[in-house]
N, C-alpha and C positions, 0 to 999 in steps of 0.2 A: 443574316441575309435570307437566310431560309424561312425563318418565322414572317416576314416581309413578305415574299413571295405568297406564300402560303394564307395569308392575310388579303393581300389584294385578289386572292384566287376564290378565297370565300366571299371577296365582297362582292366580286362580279356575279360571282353566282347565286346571291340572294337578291342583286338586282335586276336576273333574269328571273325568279322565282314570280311567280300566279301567286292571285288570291284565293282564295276559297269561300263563297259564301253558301251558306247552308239555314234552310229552315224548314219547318214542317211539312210543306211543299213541294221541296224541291233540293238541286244541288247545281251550284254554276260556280266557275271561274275564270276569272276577270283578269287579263295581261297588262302591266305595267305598260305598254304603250296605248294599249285601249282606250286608260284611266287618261293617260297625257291628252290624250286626244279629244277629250269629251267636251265640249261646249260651256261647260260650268267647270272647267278648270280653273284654276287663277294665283295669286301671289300672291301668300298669307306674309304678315308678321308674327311672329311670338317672343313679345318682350323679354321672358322668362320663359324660356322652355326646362321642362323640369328633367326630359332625359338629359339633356345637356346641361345637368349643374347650375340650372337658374339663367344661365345666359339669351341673349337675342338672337333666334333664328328666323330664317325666310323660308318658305318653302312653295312648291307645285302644289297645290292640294284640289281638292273634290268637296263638296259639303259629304260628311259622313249619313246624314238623313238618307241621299241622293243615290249614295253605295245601297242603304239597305232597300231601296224601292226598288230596287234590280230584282230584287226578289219575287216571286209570287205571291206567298202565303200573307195572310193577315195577322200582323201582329198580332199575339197576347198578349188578354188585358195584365198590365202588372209585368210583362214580361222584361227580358234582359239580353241585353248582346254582349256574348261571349265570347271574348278577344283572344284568342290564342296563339300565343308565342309559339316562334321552335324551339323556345328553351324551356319550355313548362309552364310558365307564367299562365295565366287562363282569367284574367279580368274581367269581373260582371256588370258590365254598365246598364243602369236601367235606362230604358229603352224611350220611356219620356222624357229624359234627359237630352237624348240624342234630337227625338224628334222636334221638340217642341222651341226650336233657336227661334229667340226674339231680339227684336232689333235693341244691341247696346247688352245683350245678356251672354251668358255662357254659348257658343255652337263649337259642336266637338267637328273636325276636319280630317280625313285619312289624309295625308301627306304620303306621295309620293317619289320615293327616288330615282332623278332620272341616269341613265345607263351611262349619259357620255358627263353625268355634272354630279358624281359620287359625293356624298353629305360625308365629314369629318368620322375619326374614328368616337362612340361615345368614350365620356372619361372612365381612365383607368380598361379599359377592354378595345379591343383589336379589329372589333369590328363597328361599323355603322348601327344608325336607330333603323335600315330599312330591309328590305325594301317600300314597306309599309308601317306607318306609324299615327296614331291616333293623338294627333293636338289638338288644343282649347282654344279658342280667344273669348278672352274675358270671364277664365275662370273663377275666379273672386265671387263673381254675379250669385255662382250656386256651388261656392264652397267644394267643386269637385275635389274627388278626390285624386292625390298622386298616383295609385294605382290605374285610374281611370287615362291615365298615359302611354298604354303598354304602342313597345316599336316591337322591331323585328317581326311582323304579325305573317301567320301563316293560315289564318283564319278567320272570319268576323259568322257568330251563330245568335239566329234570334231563338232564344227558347225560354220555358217558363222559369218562372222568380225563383232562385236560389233553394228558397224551402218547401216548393213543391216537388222540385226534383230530388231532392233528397231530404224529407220529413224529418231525420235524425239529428240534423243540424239545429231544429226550431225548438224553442225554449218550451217549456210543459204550458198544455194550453190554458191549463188552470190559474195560470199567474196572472194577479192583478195588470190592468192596462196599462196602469203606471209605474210598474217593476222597472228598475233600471235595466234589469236583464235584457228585458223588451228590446230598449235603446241598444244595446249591447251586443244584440244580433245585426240590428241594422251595422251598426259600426263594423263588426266583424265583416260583415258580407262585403262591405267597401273597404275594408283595408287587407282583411288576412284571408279571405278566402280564394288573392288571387294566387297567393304560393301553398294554403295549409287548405287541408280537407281538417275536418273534425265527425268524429263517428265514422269514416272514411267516406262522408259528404262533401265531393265539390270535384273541380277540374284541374285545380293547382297540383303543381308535380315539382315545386322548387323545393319545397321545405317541407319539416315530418307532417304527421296528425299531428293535433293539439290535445286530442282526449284520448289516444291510444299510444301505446299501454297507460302512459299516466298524462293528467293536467298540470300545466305548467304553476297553476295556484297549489297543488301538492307539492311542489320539490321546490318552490321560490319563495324566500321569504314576505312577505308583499313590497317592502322598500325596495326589495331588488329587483320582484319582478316589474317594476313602473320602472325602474333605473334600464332594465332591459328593454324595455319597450321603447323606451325616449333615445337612449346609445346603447345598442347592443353592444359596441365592443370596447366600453365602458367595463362591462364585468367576463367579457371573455372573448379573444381573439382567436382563425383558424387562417389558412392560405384562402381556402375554396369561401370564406364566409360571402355573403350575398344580402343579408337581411339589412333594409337602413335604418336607423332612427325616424322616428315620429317626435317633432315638435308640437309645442302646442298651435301653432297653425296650421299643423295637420290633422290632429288629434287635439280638442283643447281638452282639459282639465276634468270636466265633466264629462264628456266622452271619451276618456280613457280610462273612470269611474266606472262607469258603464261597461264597458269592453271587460275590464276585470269580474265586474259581478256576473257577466254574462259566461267567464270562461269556469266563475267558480258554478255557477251552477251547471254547467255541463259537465262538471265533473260526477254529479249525482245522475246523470244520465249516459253513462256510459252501456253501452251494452254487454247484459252479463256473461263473462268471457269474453271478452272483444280483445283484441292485442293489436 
């Protein structure tokens, strides 16, 4: 009964929780009734919502474009909105994704929870996807990624592309254009960099580094580390685990190819002494 309690007491109070929008500019935040309120509110579908296990949800939403013009500053070229959980999660969506929704293609939506029509608990956890969360319609169109889904949001940040802000991350610049590594970073920035920093680059706070103290290509044997990457707990289970599997309709084949050459060569670039 207590756990209940305690439950509906966090849910209410993530449903009175603010936005946070921030960019170079500036700083503002936006009230869950503000959002309800807005003129370009309205009643999405999502046939397959991915917080929710695949299944069909309806939501309040916003166009997400619409949230970020709230802003002042001028996007950066190349730039990225940086979605930040209160649980660490920190997803880098790029930012011509967001903006550029065409008719019958991918448009990403903040969905909003409203205070008196509380959204389900997500699966397996105790609390809701909100008070803010980042849906798709018509993700297919450009292959988003699941990361690119982050709920519980406690912030939305335009700032510059992943490996400007942190150079450490980005592969040696001397590698051929067509290095798989190349591919290897894009994939990583869309999948691992919303929980793992590497070289301690990035915003994720759910999971370790990947290059500090060791590379996961040094202590996995390569079968195991794909077997790891596709079901983590395929080769090992814990209470707190958190990490999902990647299918190959998340990751296909060749791009989890990629991902790997990209984590082995970041193994040769670790910084000397780094832990």
């Amino acid at each position: 009964m207590l756990l209940l309690v305690l439950a509906v007491l966090a849910s209410v109070a993530a449903r009175a929780a603010n936005l946070t929008l921030e960019d170079g500019a500036g700083r503002i935040t936006v009230e869950t009734a503000a959002l309800l309120a807005r003129p370009d509110v309205t009643e999405i579908e999502i046939p397959a919502d991915v917080g929710y296990g695949g299944t069909p949800r309806r939501y309040r939403a916003v166009p997400l474009a619409a949230v970020v013009a709230l802003l002042p500053g001028a996007p950066p070229a190349g730039g990225v909105i940086e979605a930040q959980a209160t649980d660490g999660f920190a997803a880098q969506m790029p930012l011509d994704l967001v903006l550029r929704a065409a008719s019958g293609g991918a448009r990403a939506w903040l969905a909003i929870e409203p205070q008196d029509a509380p959204w389900p608990p997500l699966p397996g956890k105790q609390a809701s996807a909100g008070p803010f969360y980042v849906v798709w319609e018509h993700p297919e169109a450009a292959r988003i990624s699941p990361e690119y889904w982050p709920y519980q949001l406690a912030a939305l940040r335009i700032v510059e592309p992943p490996a400007v802000r942190w150079p450490q991350i980005a592969v040696e610049a001397s590698l051929p254009a067509d290095h798989p590594a190349r591919r290897g970073q894009e994939v990583y920035g869309a999948i691992c960099l919303a929980c793992h920093r590497i070289n301690g680059g990035g915003s994720g706070e759910m999971g370790p580094d990947l290059n500090r103290p060791m590379n996961p290509t040094e202590y996995f044997q390569p079968a195991a580390l794909r077997r790891f990457l596709r079901d983590p707990a395929s080769l090992r289970t814990w209470p707190e685990q958190k990490m999902p599997g990647f299918g190959p309709e998340q990751i296909s084949e060749a791009e989890l190819d990629a991902l790997i050459a990209y984590l082995a060569h970041m193994a040769t670039r670790r910084p000397e002494g780094a832990r």
